[in-house]
N, C-alpha and C positions, 0 to 999 in steps of 0.2 A: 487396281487404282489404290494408292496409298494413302492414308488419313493426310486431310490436311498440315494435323500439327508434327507428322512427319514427315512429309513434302519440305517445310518449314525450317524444322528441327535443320535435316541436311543441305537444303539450302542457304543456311547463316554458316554451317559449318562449312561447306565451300567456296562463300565469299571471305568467311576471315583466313583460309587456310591459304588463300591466290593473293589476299592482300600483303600475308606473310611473304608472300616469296616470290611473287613478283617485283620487278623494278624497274625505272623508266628508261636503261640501258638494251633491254630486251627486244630482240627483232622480231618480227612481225611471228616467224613460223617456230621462234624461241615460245613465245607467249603460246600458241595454238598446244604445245606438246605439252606446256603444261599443264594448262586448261585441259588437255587429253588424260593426261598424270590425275587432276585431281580429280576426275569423274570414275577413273578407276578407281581411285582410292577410298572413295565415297560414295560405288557402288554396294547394291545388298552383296551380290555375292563374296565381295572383299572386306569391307566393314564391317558384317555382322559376326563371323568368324573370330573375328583381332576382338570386336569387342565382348565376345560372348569368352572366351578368353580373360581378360583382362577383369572382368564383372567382380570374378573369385575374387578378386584382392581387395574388394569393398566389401561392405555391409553396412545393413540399417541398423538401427538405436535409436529407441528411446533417449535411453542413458548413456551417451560416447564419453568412453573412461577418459580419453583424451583434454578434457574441460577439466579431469583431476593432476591428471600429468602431462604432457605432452608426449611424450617419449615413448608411450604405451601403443602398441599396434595391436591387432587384431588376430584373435588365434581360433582355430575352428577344429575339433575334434580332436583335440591336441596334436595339432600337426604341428602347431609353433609351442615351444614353451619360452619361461624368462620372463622375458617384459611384456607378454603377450597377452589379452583380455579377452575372455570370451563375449561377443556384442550383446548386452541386453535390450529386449522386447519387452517394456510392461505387457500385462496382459491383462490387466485389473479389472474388475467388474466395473461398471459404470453404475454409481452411486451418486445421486445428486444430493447429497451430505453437509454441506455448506463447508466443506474443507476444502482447498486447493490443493491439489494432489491428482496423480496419474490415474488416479479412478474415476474423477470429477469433472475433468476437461477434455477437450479435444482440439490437441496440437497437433502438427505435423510432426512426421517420422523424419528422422536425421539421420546420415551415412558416414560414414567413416573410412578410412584405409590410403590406399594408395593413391595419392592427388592425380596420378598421371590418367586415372581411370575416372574422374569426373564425367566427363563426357559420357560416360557409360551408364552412369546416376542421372543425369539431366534426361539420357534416349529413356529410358525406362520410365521415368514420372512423367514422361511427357502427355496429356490429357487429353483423351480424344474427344470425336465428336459426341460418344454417348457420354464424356462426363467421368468416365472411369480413367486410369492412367493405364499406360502400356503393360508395367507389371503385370497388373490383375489380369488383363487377358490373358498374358502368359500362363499365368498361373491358370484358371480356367480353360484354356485352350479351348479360346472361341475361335471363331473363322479366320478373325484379322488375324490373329497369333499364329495360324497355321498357314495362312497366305503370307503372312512377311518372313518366318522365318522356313518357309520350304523354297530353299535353291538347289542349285547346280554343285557347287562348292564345300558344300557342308550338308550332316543327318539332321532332321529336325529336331532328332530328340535330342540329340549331342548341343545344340545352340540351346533350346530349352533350358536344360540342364544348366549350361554353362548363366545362362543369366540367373536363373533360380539361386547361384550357389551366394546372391545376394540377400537370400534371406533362409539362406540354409543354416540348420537348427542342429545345435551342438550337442551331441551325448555326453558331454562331460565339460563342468565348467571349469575356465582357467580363471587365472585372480592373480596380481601384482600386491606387490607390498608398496610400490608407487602410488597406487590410487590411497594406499593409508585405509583400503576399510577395516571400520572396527566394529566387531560382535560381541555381543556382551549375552551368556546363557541364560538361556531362560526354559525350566523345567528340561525336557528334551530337545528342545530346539535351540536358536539363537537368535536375537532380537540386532539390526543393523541398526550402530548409532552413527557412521556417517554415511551420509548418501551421496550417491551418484549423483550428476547433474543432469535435469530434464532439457537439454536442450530446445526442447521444442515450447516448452513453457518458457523460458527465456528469452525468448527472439519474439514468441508472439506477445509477451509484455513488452519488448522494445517497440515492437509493431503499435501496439494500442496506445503505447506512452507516446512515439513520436505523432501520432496520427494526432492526438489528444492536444499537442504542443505548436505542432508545425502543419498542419493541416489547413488548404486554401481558406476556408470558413474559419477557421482561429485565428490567422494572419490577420482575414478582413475586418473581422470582431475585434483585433485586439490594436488596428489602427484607428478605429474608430473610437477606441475607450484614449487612444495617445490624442487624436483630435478634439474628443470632447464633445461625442457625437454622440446621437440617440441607438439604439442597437435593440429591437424586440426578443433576441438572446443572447445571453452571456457566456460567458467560457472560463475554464477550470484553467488555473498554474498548478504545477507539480514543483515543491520544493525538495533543496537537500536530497537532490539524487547524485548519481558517482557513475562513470561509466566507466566500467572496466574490460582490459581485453584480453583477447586471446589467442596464441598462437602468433604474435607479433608481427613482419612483415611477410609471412607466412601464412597468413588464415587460413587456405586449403588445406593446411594439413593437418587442421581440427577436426572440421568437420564439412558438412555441404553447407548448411544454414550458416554457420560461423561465417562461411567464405561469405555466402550472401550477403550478409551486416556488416562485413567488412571488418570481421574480427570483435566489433563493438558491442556490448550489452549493456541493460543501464539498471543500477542497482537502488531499489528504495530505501532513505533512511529506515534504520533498524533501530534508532536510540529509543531508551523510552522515553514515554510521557513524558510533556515537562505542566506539572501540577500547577496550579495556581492555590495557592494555599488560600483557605475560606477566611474572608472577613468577616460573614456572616454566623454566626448559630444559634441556633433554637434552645432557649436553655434548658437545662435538666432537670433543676432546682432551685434558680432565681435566677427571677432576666437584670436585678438590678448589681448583682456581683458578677455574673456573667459575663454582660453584653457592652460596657463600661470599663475605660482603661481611665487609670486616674491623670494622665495628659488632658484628657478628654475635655478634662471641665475643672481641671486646676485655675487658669487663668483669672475665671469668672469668680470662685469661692474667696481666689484671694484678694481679686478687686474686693466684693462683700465685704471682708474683713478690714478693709481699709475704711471703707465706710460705717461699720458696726463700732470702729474704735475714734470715730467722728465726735466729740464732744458737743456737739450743735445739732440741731434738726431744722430744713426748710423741704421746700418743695424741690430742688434741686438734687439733693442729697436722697430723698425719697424716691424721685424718678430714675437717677443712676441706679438705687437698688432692685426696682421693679427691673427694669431692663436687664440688668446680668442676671436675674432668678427666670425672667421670661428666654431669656438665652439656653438655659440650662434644661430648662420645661422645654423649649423646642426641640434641645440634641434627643432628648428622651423621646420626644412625639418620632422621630426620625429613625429613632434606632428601634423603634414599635412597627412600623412600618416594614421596613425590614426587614423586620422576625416575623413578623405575618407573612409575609411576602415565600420566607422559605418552610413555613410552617408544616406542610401537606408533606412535604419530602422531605423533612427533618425528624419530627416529633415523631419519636418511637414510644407507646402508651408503657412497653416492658421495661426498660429505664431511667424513666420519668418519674420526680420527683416535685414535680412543679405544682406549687398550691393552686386549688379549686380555680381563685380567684385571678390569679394570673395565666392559667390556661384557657379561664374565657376570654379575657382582657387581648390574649396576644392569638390563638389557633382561630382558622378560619371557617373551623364547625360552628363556632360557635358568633358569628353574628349576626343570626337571628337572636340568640340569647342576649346580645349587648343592646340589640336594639330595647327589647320589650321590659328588661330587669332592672334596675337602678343600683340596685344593694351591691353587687361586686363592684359597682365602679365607687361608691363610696366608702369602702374599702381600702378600694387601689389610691386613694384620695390619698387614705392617713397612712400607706403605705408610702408614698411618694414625697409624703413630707417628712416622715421617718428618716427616708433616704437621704435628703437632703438634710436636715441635721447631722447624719450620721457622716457623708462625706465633709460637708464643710470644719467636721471635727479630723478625720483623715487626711486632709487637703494640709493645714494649718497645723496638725500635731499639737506639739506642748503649748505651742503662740494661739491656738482657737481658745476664744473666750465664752463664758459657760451661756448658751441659749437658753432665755428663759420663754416663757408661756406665749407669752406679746411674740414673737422671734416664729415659736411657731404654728402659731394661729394665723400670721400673716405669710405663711408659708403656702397654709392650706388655703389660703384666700386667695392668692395668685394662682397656685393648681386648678382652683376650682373655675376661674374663668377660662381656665381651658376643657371645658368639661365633652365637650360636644368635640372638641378633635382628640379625645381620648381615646372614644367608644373604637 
């Protein structure tokens, strides 16, 4: 009694092969003979021979040179030379290393060679009931393997053989100058700087990516977010991908998996980063030259000035000035904020040069100290009025007219009722 999933296997294979060649011209006892035709032909004793035959002109990879060139075939013990590759097997230890690499994961095995022997790749993976594929029995020669392939028609060993020569192992490797690899020495050995392609890591990223994209649960989720609808999960877009192909209207003569995808693989952006340059920083040596473009607070200095050169004094004139000084105290209060805010992950203590007073004023060690001490912020007071004499001289250039005592005493008289949104 034969495995299910080869009852199966040749069962699809003798309905697509009667739909080929059948037609609705055919008389009744036309159709029976061929129906007769195809049972032989798709008998073990006839099958297995043609295919165990044919097998040789395939093999597995890992790495099918064919993804570097097309045009490269398959060479085994140097029976082929030229354009011929010998098929690599990684063999890599499994290392869970956090690298993606043929040591790390586990993709399927890929085949290669003659398209016309597909079929011969499909019988062999085919996966039984215990879970194993066909191959492996073979290879172990359990029961199934020596019940399927002992007929009338053919030696067992001869059919063995003949399938095995799909993963038959080369004494000498061949190499094209098509696939372009390049070695670069290293001590006595050689270090490979281009590499093969992992087929199998390829496809089973297209796998994950479309699943990830197009998947019944993505679709659902992502007509719900078009509707405007509630969804208790979300789902991931993948930008700035590229699908590229291979093997053109030809896929089978890539590979097995290739033909599967239908030639398609899909590539992730590789540009770099794109930075966002910091508005913010922590200063190094003063937050008041640092953290301060003179845009900033030009407007305000030179309203002031308009008012400073006011020959008059009322209440009106005194209030516009409060207001652009409390304008300018607030950019401040703002750009404090700020810089505390990136403090923990900025401030480096080894090239910092930032006074006592303004590294308690701005770092976030330190506001327990802000709460309990007074003295640095009265400090920071005559620091800030400083500032502000000093820019509205910067602002105005040669046209700033000379600040006296009165100018900034009432500088530090506006700062100081800001004292409590200092700290």
């Amino acid at each position: 009694m034969l495995d299910p999933a080869i009852q199966s296997y040749f069962s699809e294979r003798k309905e697509a092969w009667m739909k080929k060649n059948l037609n609705t011209a055919m008389q009744e006892h036309e159709v029976k003979e061929l129906e007769q035709l195809c049972e032989q032909q798709f008998s073990l004793n006839e099958w297995l021979p043609n295919a165990a035959k044919r097998a040789g002109s395939r093999a597995f990879s890992t790495h099918p040179s064919k993804f570097s060139h097309p045009s490269t075939g398959i060479g085994k013990n140097n029976k082929k030379i030229g354009t011929y590759v010998t098929p690599v097997i990684a063999t890599a230890e499994k290392v869970n290393d956090g690298f993606l690499k043929s040591g790390s994961v586990s993709v399927d095995t890929d085949s290669l060679g003659d398209a016309a022997a597909l079929d011969v790749d499909k019988f062999l993976n085919l996966i039984l009931q215990d879970g194993k594929n066909l191959l492996t029995h073979i290879q172990q020669e359990t029961d199934l393997a020596k019940a399927l392939l002992t007929i009338k028609a053919a030696n067992y060993q001869d059919l063995r053989s003949g399938f095995l020569a799909m993963v038959e192992g080369a004494t000498e490797s061949i190499t094209s100058s098509k696939i372009k690899q390049v070695y670069f020495p290293v001590d006595d050995d050689y270090h490979q700087l281009s590499l093969l392609t992992n087929s199998g890591m390829v496809y089973q990223l297209r796998s994950r990516l479309d699943k990830l994209r197009f998947s019944d649960e993505v679709k659902e989720r992502r007509d719900k977010k078009r509707k405007n609808e509630f969804s208790e999960q979300g789902f991931s877009e993948i930008y700035g991908l590229t699908t590229i192909g291979y093997g053109g209207t030809k896929p089978q003569n890539i590979s097995v998996l290739n033909n599967q995808n239908g030639g398609k693989a899909h590539l992730l952006s590789s540009l770099p980063p794109s930075i966002e340059k910091r508005s913010i920083h922590f200063p190094r040596s003063d937050f008041f030259t640092e953290s301060f473009k003179k845009y900033e607070y030009a407007d305000n200095f030179k309203a002031l000035h308009k008012l400073f050169q006011t020959d008059y004094n009322n209440i009106k004139l005194r209030d516009a000035r409060d207001r652009n000084l409390q304008q300018i105290i607030n950019l401040l209060i703002e750009k404090m904020w700020a810089v505390r805010a990136v403090s923990q992950a900025q401030y480096h203590a080894e090239t910092s040069s930032l006074s006592s007073v303004q590294l308690t004023w701005l770092h976030d060690d330190f506001a327990d100290e802000r709460e309990k001490s007074a003295q640095w912020l009265n400090l920071l007071i005559t620091e800030i009025s400083t500032w502000l004499t000093r820019s509205y001289e910067k602002v105005l250039d040669k046209k700033a007219i000379k600040l006296g005592d009165a100018e900034r005493l009432h500088f530090a008289e506006v700062i100081e009722r800001n004292r409590e949104f200092l700290k």
